[in-house]
ROSE-869821 format. One record per residue: residue number from 1; residue in three letters; chain; x, y, z of N, C-alpha, C in turn. Coordinates in nm, 3 decimals. Layout:
N
[lodren NUM "ala" "A" [X Y Z] [X Y Z] [X Y Z]] ...
***
This chain:
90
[lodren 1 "unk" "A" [4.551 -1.547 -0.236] [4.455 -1.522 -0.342] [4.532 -1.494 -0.471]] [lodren 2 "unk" "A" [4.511 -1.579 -0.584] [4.536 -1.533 -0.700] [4.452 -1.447 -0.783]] [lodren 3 "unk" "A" [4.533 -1.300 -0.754] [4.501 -1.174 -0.789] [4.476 -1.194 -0.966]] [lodren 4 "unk" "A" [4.515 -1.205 -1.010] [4.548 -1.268 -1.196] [4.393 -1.315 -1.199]] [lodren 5 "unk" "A" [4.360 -1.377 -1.141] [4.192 -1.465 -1.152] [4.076 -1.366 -1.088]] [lodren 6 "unk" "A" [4.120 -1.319 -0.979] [4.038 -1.211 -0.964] [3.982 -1.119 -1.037]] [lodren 7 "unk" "A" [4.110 -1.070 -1.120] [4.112 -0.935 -1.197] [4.020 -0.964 -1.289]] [lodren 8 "unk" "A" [4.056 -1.078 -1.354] [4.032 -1.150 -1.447] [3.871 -1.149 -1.471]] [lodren 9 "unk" "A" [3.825 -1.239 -1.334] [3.695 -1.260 -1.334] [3.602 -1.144 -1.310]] [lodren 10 "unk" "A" [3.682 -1.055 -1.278] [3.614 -0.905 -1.216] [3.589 -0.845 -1.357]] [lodren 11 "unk" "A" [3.687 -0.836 -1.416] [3.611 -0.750 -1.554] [3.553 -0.842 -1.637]] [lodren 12 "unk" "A" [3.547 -0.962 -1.655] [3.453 -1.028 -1.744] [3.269 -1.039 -1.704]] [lodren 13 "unk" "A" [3.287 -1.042 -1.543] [3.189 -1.031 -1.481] [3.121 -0.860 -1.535]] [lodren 14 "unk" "A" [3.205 -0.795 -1.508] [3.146 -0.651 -1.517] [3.094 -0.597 -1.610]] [lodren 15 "unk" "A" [3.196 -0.624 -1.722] [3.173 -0.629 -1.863] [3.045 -0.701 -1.946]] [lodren 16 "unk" "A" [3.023 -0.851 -1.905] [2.923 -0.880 -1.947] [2.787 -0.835 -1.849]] [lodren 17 "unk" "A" [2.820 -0.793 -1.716] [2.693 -0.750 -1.661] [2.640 -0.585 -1.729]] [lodren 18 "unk" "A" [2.708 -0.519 -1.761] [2.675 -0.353 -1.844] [2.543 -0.416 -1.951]] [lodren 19 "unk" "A" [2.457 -0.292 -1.904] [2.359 -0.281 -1.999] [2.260 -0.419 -1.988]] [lodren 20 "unk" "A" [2.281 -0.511 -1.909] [2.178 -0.626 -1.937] [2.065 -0.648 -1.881]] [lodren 21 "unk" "A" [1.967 -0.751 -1.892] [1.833 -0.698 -1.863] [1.813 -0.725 -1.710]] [lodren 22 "unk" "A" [1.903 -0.766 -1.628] [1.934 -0.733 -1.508] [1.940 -0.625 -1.474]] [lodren 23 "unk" "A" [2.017 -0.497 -1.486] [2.041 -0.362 -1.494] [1.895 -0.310 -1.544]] [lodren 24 "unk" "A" [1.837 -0.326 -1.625] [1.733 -0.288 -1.689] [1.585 -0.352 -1.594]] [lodren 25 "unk" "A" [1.592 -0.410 -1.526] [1.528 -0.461 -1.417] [1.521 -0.413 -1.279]] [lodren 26 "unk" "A" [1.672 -0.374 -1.258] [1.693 -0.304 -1.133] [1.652 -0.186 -1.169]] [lodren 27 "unk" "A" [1.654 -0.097 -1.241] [1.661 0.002 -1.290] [1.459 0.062 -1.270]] [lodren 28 "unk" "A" [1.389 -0.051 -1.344] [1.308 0.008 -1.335] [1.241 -0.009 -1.192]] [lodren 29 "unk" "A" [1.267 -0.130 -1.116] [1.198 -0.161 -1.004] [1.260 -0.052 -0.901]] [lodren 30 "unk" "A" [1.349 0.021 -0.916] [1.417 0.117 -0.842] [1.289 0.234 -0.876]] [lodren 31 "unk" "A" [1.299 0.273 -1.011] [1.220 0.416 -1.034] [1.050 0.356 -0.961]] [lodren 32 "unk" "A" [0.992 0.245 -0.958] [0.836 0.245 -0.961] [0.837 0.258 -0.808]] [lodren 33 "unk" "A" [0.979 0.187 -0.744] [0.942 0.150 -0.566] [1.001 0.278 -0.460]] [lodren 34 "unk" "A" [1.101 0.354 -0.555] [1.134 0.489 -0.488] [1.223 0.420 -0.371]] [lodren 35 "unk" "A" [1.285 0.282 -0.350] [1.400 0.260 -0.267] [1.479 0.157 -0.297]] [lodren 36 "unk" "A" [1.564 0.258 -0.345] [1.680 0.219 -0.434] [1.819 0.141 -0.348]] [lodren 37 "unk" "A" [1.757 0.138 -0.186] [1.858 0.049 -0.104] [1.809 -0.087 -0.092]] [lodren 38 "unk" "A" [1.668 -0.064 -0.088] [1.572 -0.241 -0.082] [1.638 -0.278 -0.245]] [lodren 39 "unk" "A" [1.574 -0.261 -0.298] [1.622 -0.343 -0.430] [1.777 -0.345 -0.420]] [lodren 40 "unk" "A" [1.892 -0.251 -0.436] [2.053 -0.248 -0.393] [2.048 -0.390 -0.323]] [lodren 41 "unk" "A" [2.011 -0.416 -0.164] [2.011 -0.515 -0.135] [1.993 -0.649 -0.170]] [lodren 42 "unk" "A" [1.822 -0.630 -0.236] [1.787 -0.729 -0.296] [1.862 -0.836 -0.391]] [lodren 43 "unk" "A" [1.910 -0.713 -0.482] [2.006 -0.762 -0.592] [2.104 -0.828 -0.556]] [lodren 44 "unk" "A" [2.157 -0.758 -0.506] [2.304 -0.784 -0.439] [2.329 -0.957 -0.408]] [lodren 45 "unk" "A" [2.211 -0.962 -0.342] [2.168 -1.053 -0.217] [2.128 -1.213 -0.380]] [lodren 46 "unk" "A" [2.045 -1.152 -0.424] [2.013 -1.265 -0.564] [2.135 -1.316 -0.626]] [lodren 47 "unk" "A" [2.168 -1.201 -0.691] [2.333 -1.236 -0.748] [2.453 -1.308 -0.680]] [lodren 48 "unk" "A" [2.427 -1.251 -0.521] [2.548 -1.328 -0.464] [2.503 -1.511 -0.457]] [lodren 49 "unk" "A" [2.359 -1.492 -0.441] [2.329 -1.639 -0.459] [2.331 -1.751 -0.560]] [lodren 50 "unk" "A" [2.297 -1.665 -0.668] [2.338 -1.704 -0.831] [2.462 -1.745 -0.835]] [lodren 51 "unk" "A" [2.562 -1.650 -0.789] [2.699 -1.666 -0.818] [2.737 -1.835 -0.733]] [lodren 52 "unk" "A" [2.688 -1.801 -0.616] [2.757 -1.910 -0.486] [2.687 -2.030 -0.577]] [lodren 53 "unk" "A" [2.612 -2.095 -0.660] [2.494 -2.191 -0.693] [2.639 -2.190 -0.834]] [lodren 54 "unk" "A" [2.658 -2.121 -0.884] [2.752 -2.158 -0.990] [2.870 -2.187 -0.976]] [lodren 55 "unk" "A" [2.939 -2.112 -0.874] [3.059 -2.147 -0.877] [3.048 -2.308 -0.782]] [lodren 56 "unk" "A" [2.980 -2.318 -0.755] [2.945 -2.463 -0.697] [2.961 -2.579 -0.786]] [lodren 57 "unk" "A" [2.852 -2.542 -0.871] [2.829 -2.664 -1.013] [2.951 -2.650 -1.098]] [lodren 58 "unk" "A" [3.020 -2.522 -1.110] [3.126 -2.550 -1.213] [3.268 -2.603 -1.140]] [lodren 59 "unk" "A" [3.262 -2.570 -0.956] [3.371 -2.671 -0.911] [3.309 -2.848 -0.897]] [lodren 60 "unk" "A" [3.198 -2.885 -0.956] [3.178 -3.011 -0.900] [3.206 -3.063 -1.041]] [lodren 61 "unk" "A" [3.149 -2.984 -1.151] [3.176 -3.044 -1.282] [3.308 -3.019 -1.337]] [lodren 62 "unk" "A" [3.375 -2.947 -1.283] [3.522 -2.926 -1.319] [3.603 -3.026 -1.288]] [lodren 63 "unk" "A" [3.550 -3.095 -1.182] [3.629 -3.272 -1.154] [3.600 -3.341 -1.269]] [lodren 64 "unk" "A" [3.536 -3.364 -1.332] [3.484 -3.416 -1.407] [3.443 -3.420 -1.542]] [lodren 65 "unk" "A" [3.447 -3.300 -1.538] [3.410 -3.268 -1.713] [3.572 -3.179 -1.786]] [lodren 66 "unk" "A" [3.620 -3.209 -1.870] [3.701 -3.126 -1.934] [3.702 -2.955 -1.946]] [lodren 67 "unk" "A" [3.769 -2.872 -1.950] [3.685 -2.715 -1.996] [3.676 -2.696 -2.077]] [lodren 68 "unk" "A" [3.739 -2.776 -2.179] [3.727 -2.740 -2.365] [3.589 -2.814 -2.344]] [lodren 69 "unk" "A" [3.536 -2.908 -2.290] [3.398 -2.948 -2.338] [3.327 -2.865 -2.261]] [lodren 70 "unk" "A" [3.321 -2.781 -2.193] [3.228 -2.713 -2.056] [3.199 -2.565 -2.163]] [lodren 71 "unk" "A" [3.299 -2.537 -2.255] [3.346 -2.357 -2.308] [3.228 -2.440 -2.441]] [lodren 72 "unk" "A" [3.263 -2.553 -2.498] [3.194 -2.558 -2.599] [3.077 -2.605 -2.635]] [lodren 73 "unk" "A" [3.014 -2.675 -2.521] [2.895 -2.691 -2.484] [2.823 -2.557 -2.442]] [lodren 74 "unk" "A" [2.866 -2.471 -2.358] [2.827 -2.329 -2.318] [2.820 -2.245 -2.455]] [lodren 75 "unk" "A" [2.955 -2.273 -2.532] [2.901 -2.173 -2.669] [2.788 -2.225 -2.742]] [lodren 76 "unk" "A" [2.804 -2.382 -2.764] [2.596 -2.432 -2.830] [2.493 -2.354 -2.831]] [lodren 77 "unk" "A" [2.519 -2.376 -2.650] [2.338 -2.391 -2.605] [2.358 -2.176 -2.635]] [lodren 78 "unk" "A" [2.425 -2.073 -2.635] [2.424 -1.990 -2.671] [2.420 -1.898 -2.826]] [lodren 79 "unk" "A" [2.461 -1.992 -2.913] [2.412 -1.979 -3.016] [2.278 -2.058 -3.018]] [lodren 80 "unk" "A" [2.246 -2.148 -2.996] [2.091 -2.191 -3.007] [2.046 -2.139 -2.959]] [lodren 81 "unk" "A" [2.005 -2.054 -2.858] [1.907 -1.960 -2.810] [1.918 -1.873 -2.886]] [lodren 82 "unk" "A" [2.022 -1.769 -2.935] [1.998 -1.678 -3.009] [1.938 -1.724 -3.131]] [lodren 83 "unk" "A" [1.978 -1.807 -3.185] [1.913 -1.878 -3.365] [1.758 -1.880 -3.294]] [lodren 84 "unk" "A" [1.725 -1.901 -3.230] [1.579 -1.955 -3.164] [1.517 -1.810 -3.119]] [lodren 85 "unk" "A" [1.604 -1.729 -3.058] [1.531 -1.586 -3.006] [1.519 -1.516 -3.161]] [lodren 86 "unk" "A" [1.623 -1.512 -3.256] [1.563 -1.458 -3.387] [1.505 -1.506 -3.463]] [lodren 87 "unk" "A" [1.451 -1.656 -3.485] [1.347 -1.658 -3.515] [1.231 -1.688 -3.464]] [lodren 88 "unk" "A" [1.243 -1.606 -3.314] [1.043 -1.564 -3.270] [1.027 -1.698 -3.211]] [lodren 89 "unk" "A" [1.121 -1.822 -3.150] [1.073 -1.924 -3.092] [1.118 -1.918 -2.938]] [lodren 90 "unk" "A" [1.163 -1.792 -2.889] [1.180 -1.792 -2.773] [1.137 -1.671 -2.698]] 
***
């Protein structure tokens, strides 16, 4: 295992997961359902699936697509949503 990529992916993962409306989701479905191991699971269980569904598509398009075009296509469509979420079209 290259530990370097791990680390790597571990705090970018972590970092961008703080505070997001994921957390803010778990958070409240925890306080309304009073079991904070069903949802723990739940989550867990979503995310690990999210994750397995991505790291999938980005090893199939990684044959194939460049990463300078994969980083700068990903930065686009992320500034266009935000230009679009501030002005009230999303």
């Amino acid at each position: 295992m290259d530990w370097k990529i791990f680390f790597a992916t571990f705090g970018t993962i972590f970092l961008a997961e703080l505070g997001d409306k994921t957390q803010l989701a778990n958070l409240s479905l925890t306080a309304k359902s009073k079991s904070w191991v069903c949802v723990f699971s739940a989550s867990v269980c979503a995310f690990a699936l999210v994750t397995l569904i991505t790291v999938f598509l980005g090893n199939v398009l990684g044959k194939y697509l460049r990463p300078d075009a994969v980083r700068y296509a990903g930065a686009s469509l992320f500034i266009i949503v935000g230009i679009l979420m501030f002005l009230g079209k999303v």
